[in-house]
N, C-alpha and C positions, 0 to 999 in steps of 0.2 A: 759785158752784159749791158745789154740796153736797160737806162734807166727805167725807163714807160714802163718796164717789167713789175715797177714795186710798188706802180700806185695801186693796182688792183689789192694788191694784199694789204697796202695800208688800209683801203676803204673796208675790206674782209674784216680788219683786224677792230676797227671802229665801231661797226655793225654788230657783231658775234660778244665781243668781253661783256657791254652793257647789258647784253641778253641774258646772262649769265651770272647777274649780281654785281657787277663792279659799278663803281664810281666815273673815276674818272679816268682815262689815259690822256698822258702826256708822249708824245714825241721828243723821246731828249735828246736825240745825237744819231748817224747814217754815219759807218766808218765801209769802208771794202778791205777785205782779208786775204789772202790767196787761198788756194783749195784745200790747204791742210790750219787747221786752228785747234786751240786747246780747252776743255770747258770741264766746270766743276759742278758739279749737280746731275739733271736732267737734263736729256733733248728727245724733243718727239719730230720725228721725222717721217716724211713723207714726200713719195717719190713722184713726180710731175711728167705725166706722160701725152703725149698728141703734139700739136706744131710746134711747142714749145717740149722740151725736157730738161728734166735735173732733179733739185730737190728745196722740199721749202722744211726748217727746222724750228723747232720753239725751244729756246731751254734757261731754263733757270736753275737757283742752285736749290737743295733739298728743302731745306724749311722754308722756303718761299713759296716751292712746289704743294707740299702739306697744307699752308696757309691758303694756298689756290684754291685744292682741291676742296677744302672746309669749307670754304666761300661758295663752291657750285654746290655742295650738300647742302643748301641752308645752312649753313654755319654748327654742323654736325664734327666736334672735337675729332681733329687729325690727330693721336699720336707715332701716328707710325707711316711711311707712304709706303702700304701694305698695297695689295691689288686693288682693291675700290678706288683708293687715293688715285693710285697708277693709271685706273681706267678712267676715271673722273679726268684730268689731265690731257689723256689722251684724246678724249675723246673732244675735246675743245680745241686741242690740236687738227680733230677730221672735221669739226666745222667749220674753224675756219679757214681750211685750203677748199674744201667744198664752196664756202662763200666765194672766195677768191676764183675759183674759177667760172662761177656767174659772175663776177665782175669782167674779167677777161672776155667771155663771150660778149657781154653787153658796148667790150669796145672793138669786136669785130675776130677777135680770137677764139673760135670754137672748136669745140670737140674735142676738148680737155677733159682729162681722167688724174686721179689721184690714187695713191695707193693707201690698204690700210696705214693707221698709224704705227710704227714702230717705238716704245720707248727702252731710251740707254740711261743708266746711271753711272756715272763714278766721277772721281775725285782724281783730278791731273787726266782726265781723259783726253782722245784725241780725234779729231772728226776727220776725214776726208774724202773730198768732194769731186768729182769729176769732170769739175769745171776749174777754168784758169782762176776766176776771180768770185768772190762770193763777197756777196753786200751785207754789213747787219747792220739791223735796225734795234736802236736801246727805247723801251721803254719804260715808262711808269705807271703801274697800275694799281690805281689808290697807291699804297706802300711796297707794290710788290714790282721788284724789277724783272724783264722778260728783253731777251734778244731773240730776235725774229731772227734768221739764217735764211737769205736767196740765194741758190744758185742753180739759176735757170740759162739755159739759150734758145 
């Protein structure tokens, strides 16, 4: 995967959290994974269609997720990551692959499509991807951790 692939979404991911009541993001660490990986929580996914294909992921684990979602309510008590929680999440998952792919166009890649968001839960789950190699991105948002999942070509 070409790197050039991840700055759009970094700029996406920059733009979209502060919208949304966060603080601060940190950039802690860029690792690449092969096409199959394991994750404990959430991932909201969303499938990347037009010159580019694949998939772009978010996922964090449950009570990270709850505390997200509280944070886009106004700070409305999570105790459960019932459907609202889930659609709140979500749905910050579809802006920012939406952002990202105005970024994309603005560096000369148009006519990008996303698909709705998808979210998966579970504990020891397993992801796989359709691509050789998938890049994550770890961040830090205020106190909440988030891996980004690229795997685009």
């Amino acid at each position: 995967m070409d790197v050039k692939l991840i700055n759009p979404i970094l700029s996406a991911f920059g733009e979209i959290i502060p919208q949304i009541g966060f603080q601060t993001i940190e950039k802690k660490s860029l690792s690449v994974v092969g096409s199959t990986f394991k994750y404990d929580g959430i991932l909201i996914s969303l499938s990347v269609v037009g010159p580019i294909k694949g998939v772009i992921m978010i996922g964090m684990d449950v009570d990270s997720a709850k505390r997200f979602a509280s944070r886009m309510m106004m700070g409305m008590e999570v105790l459960e990551f019932d459907q609202l929680a889930q659609s709140a999440v979500s749905e910050m998952g579809n802006m920012v692959c939406a952002n990202a792919c105005t970024q994309y166009s603005k560096s000369g890649i148009a006519g990008l499509d996303i698909s709705p968001p998808i979210l998966m839960i579970a504990q020891g789950g397993q992801a796989t991807l359709s691509v050789p190699k998938t890049i994550v991105i770890h961040f830090l948002v205020d106190d909440i951790e988030i891996k980004v999942y690229v795997g685009l070509v």
